[in-house]
C-alpha positions as CSV (number, residue, x, y, z in Angstrom):
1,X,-35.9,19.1,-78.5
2,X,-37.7,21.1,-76.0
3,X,-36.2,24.7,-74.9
4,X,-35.1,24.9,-71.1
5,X,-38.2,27.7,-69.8
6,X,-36.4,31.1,-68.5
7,X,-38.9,31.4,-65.7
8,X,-35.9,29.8,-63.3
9,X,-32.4,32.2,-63.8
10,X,-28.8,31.6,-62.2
11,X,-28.4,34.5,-59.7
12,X,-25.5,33.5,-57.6
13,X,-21.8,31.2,-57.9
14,X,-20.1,30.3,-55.3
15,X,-15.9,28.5,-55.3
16,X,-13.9,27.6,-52.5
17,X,-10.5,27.4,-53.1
18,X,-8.6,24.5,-54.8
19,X,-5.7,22.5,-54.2
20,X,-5.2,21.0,-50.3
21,X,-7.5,22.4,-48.1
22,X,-6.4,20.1,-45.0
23,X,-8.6,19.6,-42.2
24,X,-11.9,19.8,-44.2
25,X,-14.3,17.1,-45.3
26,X,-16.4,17.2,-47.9
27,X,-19.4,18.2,-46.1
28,X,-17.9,21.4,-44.7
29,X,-16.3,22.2,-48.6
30,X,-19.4,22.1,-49.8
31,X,-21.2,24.1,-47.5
32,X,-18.4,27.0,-48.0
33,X,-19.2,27.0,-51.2
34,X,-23.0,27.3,-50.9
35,X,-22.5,30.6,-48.3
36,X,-20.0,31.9,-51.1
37,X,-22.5,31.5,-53.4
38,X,-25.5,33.0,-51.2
39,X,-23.1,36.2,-50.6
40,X,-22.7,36.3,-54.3
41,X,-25.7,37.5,-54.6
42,X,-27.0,39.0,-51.3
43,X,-28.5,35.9,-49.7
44,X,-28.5,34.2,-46.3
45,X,-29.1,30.6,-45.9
46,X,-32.8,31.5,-44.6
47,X,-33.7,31.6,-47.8
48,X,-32.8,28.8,-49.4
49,X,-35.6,26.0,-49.8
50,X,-33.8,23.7,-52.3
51,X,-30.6,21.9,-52.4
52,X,-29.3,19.7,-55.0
53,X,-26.0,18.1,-54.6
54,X,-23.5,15.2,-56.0
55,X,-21.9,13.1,-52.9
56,X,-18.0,12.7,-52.7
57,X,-16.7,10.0,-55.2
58,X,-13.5,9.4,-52.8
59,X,-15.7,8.9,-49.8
60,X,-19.5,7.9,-51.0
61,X,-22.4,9.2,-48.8
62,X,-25.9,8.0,-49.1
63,X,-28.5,10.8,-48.8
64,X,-25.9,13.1,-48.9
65,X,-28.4,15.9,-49.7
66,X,-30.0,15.4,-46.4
67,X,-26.2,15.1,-44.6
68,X,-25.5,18.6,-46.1
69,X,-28.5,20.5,-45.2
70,X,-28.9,19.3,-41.7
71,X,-25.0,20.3,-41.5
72,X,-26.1,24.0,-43.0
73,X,-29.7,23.7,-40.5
74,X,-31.5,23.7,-43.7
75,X,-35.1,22.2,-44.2
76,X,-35.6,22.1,-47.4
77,X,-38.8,21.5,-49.5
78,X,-36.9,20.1,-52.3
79,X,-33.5,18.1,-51.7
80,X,-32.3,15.8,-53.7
81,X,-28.7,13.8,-54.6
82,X,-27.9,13.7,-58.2
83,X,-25.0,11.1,-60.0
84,X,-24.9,10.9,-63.6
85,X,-21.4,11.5,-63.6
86,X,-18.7,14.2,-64.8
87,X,-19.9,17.9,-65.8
88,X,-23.5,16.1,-67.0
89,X,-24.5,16.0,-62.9
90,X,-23.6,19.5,-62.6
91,X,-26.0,20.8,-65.7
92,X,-28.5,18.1,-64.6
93,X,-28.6,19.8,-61.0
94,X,-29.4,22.7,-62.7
95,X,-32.3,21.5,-65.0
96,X,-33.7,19.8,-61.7
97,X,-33.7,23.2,-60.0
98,X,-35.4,24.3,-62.5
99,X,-37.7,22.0,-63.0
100,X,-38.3,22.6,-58.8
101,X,-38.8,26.4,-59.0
102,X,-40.7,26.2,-61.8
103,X,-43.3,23.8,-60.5
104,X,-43.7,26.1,-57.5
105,X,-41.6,23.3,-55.3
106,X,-38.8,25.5,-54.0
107,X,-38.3,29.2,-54.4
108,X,-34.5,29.4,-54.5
109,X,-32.2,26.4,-54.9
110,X,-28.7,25.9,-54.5
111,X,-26.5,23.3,-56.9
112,X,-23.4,22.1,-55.2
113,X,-20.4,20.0,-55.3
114,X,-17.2,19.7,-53.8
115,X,-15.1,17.2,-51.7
116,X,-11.5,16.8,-50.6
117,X,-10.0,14.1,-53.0
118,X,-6.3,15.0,-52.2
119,X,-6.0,15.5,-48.7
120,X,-8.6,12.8,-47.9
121,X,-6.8,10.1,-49.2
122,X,-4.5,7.7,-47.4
123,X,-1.1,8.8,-46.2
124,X,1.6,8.0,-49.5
125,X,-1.7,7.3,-51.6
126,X,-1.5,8.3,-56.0
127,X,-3.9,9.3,-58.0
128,X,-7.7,9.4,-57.4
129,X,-9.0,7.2,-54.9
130,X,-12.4,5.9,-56.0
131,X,-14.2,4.0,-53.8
132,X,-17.5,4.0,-55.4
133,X,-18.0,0.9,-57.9
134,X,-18.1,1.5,-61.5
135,X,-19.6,-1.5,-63.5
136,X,-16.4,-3.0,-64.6
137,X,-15.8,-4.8,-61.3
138,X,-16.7,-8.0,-63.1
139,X,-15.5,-7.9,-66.7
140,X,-12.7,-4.9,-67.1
141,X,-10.8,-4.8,-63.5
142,X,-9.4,-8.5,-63.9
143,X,-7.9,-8.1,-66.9
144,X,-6.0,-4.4,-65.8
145,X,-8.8,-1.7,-66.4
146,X,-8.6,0.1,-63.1
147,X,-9.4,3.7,-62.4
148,X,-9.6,6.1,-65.0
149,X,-6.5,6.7,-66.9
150,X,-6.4,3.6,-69.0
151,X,-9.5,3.5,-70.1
152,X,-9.1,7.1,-71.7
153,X,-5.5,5.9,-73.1
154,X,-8.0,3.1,-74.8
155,X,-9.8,6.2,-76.1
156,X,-7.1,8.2,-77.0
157,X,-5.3,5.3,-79.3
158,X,-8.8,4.7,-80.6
159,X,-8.4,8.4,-81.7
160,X,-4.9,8.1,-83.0
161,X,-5.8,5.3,-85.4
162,X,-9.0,6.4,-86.5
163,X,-7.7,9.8,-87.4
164,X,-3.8,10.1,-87.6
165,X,-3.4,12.1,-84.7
166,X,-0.3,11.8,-82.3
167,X,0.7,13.3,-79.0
168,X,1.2,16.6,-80.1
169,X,-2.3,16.8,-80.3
170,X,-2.8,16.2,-77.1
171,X,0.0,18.5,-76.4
172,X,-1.6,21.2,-78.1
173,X,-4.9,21.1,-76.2
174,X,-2.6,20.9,-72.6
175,X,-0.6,24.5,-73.1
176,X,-3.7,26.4,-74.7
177,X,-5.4,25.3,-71.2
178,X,-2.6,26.3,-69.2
179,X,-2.3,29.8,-70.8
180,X,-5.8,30.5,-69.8
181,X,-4.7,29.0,-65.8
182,X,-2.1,31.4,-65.4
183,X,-4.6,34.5,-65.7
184,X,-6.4,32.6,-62.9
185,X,-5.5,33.5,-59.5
186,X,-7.3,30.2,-58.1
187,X,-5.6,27.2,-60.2
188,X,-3.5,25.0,-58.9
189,X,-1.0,25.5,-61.8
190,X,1.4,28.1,-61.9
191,X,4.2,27.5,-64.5
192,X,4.4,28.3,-68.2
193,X,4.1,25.1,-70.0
194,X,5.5,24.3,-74.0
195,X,5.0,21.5,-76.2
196,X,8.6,20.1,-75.4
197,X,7.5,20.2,-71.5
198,X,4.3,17.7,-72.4
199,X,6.5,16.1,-74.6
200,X,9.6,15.2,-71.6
201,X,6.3,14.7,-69.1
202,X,6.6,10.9,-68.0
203,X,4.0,8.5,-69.6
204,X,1.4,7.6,-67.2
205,X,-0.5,5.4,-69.5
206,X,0.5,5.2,-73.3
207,X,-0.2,7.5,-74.5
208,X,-1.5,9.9,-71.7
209,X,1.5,11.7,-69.9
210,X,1.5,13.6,-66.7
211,X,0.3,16.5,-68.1
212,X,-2.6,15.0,-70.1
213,X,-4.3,13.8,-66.7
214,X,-6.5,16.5,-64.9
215,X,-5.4,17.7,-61.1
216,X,-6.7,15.6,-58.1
217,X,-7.8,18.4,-55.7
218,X,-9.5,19.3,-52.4
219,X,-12.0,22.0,-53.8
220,X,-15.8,22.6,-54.4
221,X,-17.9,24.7,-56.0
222,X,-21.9,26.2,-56.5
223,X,-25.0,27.7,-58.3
224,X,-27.7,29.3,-56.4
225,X,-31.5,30.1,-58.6
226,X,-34.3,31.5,-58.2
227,X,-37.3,32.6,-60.2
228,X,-36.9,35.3,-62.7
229,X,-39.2,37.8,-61.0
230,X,-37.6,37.4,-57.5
231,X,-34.2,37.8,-59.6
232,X,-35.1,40.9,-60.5
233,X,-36.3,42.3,-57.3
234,X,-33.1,41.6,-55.9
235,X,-30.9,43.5,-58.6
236,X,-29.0,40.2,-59.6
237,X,-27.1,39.7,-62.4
238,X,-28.9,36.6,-64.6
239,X,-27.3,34.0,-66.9
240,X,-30.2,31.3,-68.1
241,X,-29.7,27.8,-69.4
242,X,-31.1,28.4,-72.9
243,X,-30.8,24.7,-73.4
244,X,-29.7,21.2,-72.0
245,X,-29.3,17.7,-73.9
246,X,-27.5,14.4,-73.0
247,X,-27.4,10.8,-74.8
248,X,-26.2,8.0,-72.9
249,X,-24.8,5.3,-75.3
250,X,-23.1,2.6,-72.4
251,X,-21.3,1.9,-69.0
252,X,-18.7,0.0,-69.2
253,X,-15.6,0.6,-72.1
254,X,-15.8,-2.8,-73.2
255,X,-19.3,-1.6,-75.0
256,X,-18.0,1.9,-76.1
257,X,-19.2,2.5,-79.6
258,X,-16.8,3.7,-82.3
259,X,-15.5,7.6,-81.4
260,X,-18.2,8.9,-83.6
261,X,-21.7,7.1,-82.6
262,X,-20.4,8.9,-79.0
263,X,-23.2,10.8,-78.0
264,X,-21.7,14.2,-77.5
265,X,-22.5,14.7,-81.5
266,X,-26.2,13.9,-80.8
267,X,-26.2,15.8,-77.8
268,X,-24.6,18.8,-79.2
269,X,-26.9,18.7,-82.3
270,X,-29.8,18.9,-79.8
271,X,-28.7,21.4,-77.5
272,X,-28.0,23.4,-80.7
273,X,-31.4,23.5,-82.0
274,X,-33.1,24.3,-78.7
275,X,-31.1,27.1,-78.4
276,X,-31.3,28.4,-82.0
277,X,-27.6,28.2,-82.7
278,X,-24.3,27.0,-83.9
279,X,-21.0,26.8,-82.9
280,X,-20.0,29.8,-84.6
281,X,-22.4,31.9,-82.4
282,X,-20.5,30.7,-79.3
283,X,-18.1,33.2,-77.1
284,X,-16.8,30.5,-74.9
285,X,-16.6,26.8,-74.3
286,X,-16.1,24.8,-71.3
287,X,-15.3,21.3,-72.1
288,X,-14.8,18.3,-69.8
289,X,-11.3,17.8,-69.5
290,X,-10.4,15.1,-67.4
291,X,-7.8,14.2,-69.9
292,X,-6.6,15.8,-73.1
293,X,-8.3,13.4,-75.2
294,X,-11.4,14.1,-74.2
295,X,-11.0,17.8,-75.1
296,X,-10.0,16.8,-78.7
297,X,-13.1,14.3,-78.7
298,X,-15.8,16.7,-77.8
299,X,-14.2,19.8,-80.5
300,X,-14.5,17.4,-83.1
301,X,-18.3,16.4,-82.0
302,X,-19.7,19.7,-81.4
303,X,-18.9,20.9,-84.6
304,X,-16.2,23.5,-84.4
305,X,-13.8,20.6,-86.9
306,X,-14.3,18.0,-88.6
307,X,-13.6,14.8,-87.1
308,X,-10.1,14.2,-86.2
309,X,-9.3,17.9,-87.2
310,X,-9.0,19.1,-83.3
311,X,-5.8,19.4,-83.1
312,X,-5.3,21.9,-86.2
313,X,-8.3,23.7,-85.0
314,X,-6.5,24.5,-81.5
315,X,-3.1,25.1,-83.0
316,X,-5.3,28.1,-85.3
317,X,-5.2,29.5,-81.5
318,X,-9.0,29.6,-81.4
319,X,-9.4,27.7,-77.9
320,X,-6.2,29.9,-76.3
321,X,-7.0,33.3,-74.6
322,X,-8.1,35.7,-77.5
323,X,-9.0,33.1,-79.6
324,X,-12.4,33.0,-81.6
325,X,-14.2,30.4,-79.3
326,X,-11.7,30.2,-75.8
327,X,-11.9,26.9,-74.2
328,X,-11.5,26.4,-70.2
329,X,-11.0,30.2,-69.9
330,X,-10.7,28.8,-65.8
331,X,-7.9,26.5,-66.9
332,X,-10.3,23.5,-66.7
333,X,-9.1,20.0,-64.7
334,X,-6.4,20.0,-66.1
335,X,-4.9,23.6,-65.0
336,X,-6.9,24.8,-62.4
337,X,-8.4,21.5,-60.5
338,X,-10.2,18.6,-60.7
339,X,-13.8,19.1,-59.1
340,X,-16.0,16.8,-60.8
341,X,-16.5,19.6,-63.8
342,X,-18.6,21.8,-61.2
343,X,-16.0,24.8,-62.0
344,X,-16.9,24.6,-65.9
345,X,-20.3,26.1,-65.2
346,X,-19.3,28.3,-62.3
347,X,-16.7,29.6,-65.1
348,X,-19.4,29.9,-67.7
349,X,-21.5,32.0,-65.1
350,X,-18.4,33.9,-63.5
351,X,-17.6,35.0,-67.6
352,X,-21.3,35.7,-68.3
353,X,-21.4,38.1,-65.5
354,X,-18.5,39.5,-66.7
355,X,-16.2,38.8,-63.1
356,X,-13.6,37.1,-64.7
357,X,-11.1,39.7,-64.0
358,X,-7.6,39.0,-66.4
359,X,-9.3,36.4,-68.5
360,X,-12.6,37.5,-69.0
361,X,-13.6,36.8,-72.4
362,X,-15.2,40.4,-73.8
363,X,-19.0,41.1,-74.2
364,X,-19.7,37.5,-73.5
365,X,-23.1,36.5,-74.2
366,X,-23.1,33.0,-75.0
367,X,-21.1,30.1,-73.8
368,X,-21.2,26.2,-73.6
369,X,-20.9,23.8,-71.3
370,X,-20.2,20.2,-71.9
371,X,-19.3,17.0,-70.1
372,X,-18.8,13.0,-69.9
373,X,-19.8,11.0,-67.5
374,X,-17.6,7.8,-67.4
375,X,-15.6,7.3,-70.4
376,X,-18.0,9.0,-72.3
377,X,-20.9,6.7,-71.5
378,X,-23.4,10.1,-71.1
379,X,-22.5,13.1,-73.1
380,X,-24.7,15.8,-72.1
381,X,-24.4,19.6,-73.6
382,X,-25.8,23.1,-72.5
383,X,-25.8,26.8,-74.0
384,X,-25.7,29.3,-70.8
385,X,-26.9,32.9,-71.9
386,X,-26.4,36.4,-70.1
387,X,-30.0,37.4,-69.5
């Protein structure tokens, strides 16, 4: 597996807040997180000259890319619109940009996302309102399989048969990610939550409850790089991508393979042995948690358990605040919003710099970042280092 080159270096990450942010659209959240991003690390927008980006799902936009950086008065040399769905855009927005800076294409690119699911959507709307197709138009929407939440309830009974698990699994994987959102100033989610709270939270579909479905939210979020020579001239902190690997395996759920020919294992296994390492070297993990289950899912794949053991392994405290390998220190989709995953790597830098404030994970060198795009259809995995 080829090593991601360290000529190109993160410099700068940029957030807007989460939550309802009424009154913006998804072109002005995402350009509010590119100029947080530029005065993270003591840019203007005159000197960006790439833009990667990952249109609204609520409200699709075609060329979005070029809608954003006219918006910002940008003319880039290198602009581009990237979809390959969950977290796995976000990291593949980064290997594009640099892939661009490398090849001398742009100098300094930014990687954004953002849009405004929640206060976009119809008055007395629920839930995430998709209204870009998915590939089970045809075959899995006639027969019930709408949305997202019951097809990762197909998952996570999958999971419970193959392995023995039960909702206190799930349960387990919720309150560790809370406890790292309430050290977060920024996540939605304020309150304390037990195992009897998931337990008493309403079933949304069997066996997902409330509180194992991630937080529709306004928000957005972004990465500016650069080379590493003009990195250094401007005295900014530097976090690499040491390595990047996905496996796509199928679209649609009624071709999912069985939970363990996914391919976050193969993906995992490769982005390991780019980078030189094992899971045991990690100081963090962000994992794509649109729902619990996919939490428990990726553990088990990447090698910190063996399969079907995720749920001991987060009750051992490991993924909680203090724990040997903290998951979601941000308080992931579930806790702190849902914004396509772009937050997991802005977390990963954010802890790598060391700005995490309360919940900063100490001496961090060394953190991962992984993500699914559909219902696991692409599993792609990355190691982030502190440069």
């Amino acid at each position: 597996m080829p090593r991601v080159t360290d000529e190109a270096v993160i410099i700068g990450l940029g957030e807007t807040p989460v939550g309802k942010l009424p009154g913006l659209n998804s072109v002005q959240i995402q350009a509010m997180a590119v100029h947080d991003a530029l005065r993270s690390c003591g840019l203007s927008i005159r000197d960006v000259d790439g833009l990667i980006n990952l249109d609204p799902y609520s409200f699709p936009n075609s060329m979005f890319a070029t809608t954003l950086a006219e918006y910002l008065g940008l003319k880039p040399s290198f602009c581009t619109t990237v979809d390959v769905g969950g977290t796995v855009t976000g990291m593949t927005m980064l290997q594009q940009a640099i892939w661009a800076i490398n090849s001398g294409h742009c100098r300094t690119a930014v990687c954004v996302y953002g849009e405004n699911a929640l206060t976009g959507r119809s008055p007395g709307a629920h839930g995430y309102m998709l209204k870009n197709l998915l590939g089970g138009e045809e075959w899995e929407e006639p027969f019930g399989l709408q949305g997202m939440v019951s097809m990762y309830a197909l998952l996570a009974q999958r999971y419970f048969h193959d392995y023995g698990a039960d909702e206190s699994d799930l349960g387990a994987i919720a309150v560790s990610t809370r406890e790292h959102a309430l050290l977060n100033p920024t996540a939605m989610m304020k309150k304390p939550m037990t195992l009897e709270d998931h337990r008493r939270s309403r079933i949304i579909c069997s066996p997902l409850r409330l509180l194992d479905c991630s937080l529709v939210a306004d928000g957005g979020g972004a990465l500016v790089l650069t080379g590493a020579a003009n990195a250094r001239r401007l005295g900014a902190p530097m976090v690499r991508m040491r390595s990047f690997a996905m496996r796509m395996t199928h679209n649609t759920v009624a071709q999912m393979p069985d939970i363990e020919d996914l391919g976050m294992r193969d993906a995992g296994r490769d982005a390991y042995e780019a980078a030189g390492i094992g899971p045991e070297d990690l100081d963090m993990a962000q994992l794509h948690d649109a729902f619990t289950i996919s939490v428990l899912v990726t553990i088990d794949a990447l090698g910190f358990c063996e399969p079907g053991g995720a749920g001991d392994y987060i009750r051992t405290g490991a993924t909680a605040p203090g724990g040997k390998c903290p998951v979601n220190t941000h308080g992931g989709l579930l806790s702190q919003a849902h914004i396509g995953g772009m937050l997991h790597l802005v977390e990963a830098v954010r802890q790598l710099r060391g700005e995490a404030g309360r919940r900063q994970v100490p001496d961090a060198r060394l953190a991962l970042v992984s993500g699914n795009g559909g219902i696991f259809s692409l599993c792609g995995v990355s190691i982030l280092e502190r440069v």
